[in-house]
C-alpha positions in Angstrom: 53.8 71.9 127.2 57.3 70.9 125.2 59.9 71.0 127.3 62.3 73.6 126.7 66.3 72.5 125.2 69.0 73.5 127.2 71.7 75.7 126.0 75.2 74.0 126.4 76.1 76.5 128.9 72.8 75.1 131.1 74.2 71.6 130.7 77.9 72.1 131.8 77.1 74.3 134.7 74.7 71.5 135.9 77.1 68.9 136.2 79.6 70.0 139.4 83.2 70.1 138.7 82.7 69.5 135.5 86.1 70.4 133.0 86.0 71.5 129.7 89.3 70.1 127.8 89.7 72.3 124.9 92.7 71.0 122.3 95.6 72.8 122.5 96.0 73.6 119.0 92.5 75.2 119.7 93.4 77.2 122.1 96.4 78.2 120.2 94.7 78.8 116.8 91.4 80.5 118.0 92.1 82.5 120.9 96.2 83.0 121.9 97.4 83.8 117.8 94.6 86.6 118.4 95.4 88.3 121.4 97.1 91.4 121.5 101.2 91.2 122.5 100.8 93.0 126.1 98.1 89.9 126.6 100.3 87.7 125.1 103.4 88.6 127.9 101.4 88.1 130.5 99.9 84.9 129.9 103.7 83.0 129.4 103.2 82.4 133.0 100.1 80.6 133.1 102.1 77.2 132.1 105.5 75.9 131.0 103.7 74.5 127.5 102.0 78.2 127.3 105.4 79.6 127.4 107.5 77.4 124.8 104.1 78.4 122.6 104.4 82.0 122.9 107.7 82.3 122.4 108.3 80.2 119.2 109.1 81.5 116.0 106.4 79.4 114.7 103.8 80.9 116.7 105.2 84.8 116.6 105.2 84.5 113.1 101.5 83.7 112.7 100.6 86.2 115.5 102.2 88.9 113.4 100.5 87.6 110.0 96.6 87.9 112.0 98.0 91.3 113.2 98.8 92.6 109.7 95.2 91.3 108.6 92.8 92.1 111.3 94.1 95.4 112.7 95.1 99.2 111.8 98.7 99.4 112.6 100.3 101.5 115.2 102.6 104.7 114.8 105.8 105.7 116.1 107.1 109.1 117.0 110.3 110.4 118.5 111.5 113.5 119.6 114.7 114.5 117.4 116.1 116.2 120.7 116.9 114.3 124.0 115.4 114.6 127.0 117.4 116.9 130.1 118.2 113.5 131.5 119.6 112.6 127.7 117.5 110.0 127.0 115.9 109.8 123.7 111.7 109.6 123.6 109.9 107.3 121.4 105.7 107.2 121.7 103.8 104.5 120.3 100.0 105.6 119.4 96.9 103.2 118.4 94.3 104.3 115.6 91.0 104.0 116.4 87.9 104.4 114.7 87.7 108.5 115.5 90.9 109.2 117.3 94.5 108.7 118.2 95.7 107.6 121.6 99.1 107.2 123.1 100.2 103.2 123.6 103.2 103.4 125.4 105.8 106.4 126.3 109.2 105.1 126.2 112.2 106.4 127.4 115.8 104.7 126.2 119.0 106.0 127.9 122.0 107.6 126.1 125.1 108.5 127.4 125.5 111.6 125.0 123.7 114.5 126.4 124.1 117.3 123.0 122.5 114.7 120.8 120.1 116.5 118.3 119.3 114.7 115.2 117.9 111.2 116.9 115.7 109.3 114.1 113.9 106.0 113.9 113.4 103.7 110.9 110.4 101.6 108.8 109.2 99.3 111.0 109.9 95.5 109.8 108.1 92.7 111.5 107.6 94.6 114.4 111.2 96.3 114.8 112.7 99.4 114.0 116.2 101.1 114.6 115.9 104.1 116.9 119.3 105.9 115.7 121.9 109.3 115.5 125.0 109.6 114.2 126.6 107.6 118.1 123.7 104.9 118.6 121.7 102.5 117.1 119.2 101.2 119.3 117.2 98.2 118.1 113.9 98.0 119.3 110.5 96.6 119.5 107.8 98.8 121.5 105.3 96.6 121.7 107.4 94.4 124.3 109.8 97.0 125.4 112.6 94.6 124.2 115.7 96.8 123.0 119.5 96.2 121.9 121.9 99.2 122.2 124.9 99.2 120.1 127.2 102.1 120.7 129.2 104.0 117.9 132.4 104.9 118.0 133.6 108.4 116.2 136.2 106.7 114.5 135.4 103.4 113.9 131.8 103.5 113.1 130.0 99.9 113.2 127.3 98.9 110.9 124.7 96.2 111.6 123.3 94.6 109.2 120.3 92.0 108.8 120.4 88.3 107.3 117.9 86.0 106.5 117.6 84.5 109.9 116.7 87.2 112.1 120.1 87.6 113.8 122.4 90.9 113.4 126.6 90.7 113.0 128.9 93.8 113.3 130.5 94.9 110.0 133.4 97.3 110.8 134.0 100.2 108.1 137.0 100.8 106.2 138.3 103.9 104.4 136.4 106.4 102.7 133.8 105.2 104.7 133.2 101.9 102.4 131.3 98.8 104.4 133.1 95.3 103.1 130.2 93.2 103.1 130.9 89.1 103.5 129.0 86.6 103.3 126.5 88.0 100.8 125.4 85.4 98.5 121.8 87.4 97.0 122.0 88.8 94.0 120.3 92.5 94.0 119.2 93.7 91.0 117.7 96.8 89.8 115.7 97.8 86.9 115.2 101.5 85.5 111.7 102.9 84.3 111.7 104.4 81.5 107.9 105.8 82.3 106.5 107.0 85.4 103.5 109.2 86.1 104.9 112.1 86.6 106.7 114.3 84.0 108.3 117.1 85.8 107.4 118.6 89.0 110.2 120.0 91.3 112.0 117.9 93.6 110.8 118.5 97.0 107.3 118.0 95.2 107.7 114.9 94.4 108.5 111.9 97.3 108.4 108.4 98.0 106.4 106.0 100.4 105.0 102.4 100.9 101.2 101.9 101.4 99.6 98.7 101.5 103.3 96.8 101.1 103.8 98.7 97.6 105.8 100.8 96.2 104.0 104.5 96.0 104.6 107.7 94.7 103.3 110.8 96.1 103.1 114.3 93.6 102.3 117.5 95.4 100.4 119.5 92.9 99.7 122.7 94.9 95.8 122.0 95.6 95.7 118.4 95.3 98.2 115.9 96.1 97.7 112.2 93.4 99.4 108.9 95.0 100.6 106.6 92.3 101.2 103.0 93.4 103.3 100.4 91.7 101.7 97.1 90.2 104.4 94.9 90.1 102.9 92.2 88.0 103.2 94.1 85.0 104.9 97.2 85.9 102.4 99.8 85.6 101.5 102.5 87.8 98.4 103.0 89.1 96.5 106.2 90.8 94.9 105.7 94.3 94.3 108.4 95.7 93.8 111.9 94.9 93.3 114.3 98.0 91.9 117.6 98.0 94.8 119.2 100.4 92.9 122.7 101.2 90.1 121.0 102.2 91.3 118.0 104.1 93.8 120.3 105.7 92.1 123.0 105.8 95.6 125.6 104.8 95.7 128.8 104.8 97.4 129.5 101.7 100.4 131.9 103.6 100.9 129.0 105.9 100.8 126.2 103.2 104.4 124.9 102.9 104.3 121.3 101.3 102.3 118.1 101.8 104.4 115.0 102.7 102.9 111.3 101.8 100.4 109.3 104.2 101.8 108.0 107.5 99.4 104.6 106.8 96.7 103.2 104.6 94.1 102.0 107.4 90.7 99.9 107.2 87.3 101.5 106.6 88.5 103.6 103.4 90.6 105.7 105.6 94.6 107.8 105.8 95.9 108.9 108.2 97.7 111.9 107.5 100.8 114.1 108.6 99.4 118.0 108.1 102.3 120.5 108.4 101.1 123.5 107.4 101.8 126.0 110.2 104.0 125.3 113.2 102.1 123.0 115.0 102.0 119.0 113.0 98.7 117.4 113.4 97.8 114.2 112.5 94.3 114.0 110.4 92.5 110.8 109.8 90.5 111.0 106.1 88.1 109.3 104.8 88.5 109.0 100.8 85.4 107.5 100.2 83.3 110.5 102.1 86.1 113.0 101.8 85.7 113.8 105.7 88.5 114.3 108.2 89.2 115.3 111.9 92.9 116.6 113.3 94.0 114.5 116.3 97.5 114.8 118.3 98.7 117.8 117.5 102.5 118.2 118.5 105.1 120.6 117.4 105.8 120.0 113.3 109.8 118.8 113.7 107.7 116.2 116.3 105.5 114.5 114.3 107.2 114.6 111.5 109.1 111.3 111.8 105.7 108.9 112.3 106.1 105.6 111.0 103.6 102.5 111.2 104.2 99.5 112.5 102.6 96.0 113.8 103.4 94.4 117.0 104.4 91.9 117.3 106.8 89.2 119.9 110.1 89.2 117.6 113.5 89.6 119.3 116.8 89.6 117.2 119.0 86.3 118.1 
């Protein structure tokens, strides 16, 4: 009778007190660069070499990258009000592959208790600006990490981002002007003369990124057509066309507007912000099968801010 090979597990667990070096730039490539961020905090305090890993710029920027490739993003909502003990609310929710869930439920404190018009920004690299017309708070919710800058009434303080990820204060001057130094990019813009639509009404017509391009989203009653922007030769090209009475399911009465997708996700799939009656859902559609389900349903002024984002481990320096 042959004798039967052993499996490599067989032949380590044979030999006692037997250990397995794995390289670190194995370790670091194959398993740490693909662990989620809440992992990733925890495990700084396996070793002093883990540590200097996980928090250099090197490795945060790769661990973003793998994120953005291998994984729907996340969404972010605040309330617009503050809460009775006037802090402002921001949720963070994961998409899965037939529902939303709640991440984290974050709670940042404000000394202003009458604030009503709190916002949040796009998302970039993994922050965003939680912000009213008295606070900007920089933040990133995967880590909790946050920077509160205060705003006086009178002398309003912008901040402003550089290359290197690092913020300065830029005072206003009169009439509200911002001096700006140090700015040594030229910014250009170009004007198209054609572009897909030819006249629809303004609050018909609305602008949003999917898939890191520029898109633009034309409400035509019954169906709403996303026009993206090919930047090679500066063309616009349709990519989606959505049947809006049957992926939202409106009652005509009801039906008030349709407002571009919160995210382009894998597996042929939006997710979308419905706000045709007083409650805002969120509905994940499928393009390719034209099938949808409603998920977190909130009040409409709730949802209505959702952004995506990545984590990721970035801090501003």
């Amino acid at each position: 009778m042959p004798k039967r090979k052993r499996g490599v597990y067989e032949t380590i667990s044979s030999i006692p007190n037997m250990l397995v070096n794995i390289p670190h730039d194995v370790v670091v490539d194959q398993i740490l660069e693909k662990l989620p961020v809440k992992s990733l905090l925890r495990f700084r305090a396996v070793s002093k070499q883990w540590r200097t890993e996980i928090e250099s710029p090197r490795f945060q920027e790769r661990h973003l990258r793998h994120q953005q490739k291998s994984r729907d993003p996340s969404i972010l909502i605040c309330h617009p009000r503050l809460e009775k003990r006037g802090k402002a609310s921001l949720r963070s929710l994961s998409v899965g592959a037939t529902l939303v869930s709640e991440e984290n439920h974050i709670r940042y404190p404000v000394a202003s208790k009458r604030e009503i018009n709190v916002r949040t920004t796009r998302s970039c690299d993994g922050l965003a600006c939680l912000y009213s017309s008295t606070f900007i708070y920089v933040i990133n919710p995967a880590t909790r990490w946050h920077h509160f800058k205060h705003l006086l009434k009178l002398h309003i303080t912008a901040l402003t981002a550089f290359d290197a990820l690092s913020w300065d204060s830029v005072k206003t001057i009169s009439q509200g002007c911002t001096r700006l130094f140090g700015c040594t990019t030229l910014i250009t813009f170009a004007v198209m003369a054609k572009i897909p639509v030819a006249y629809a009404p303004h609050h018909r017509i609305t602008m949003c990124t999917l898939n890191d391009r520029l898109c633009l989203s034309e409400d035509k009653g019954d169906t709403q057509t996303i026009w993206s922007l090919n930047q090679d030769n500066v063309t616009w090209d349709k990519t989606y066309s959505i049947n809006l009475r049957s992926t939202l399911n409106c009652i005509e009465e009801k039906y008030l507007y349709s407002m571009p997708p919160v995210a382009s996700l894998f597996d042929n799939r939006l997710l979308l912000y419905d706000c045709s009656d007083d409650e805002g859902k969120l509905v994940l559609y499928n393009f390719r099968l034209n099938s949808y389900g409603k998920f977190f349903t909130e009040p409409r002024y709730y949802l209505g801010s959702a952004v995506p984002y990545f984590q990721s481990l970035f801090t501003l320096r």
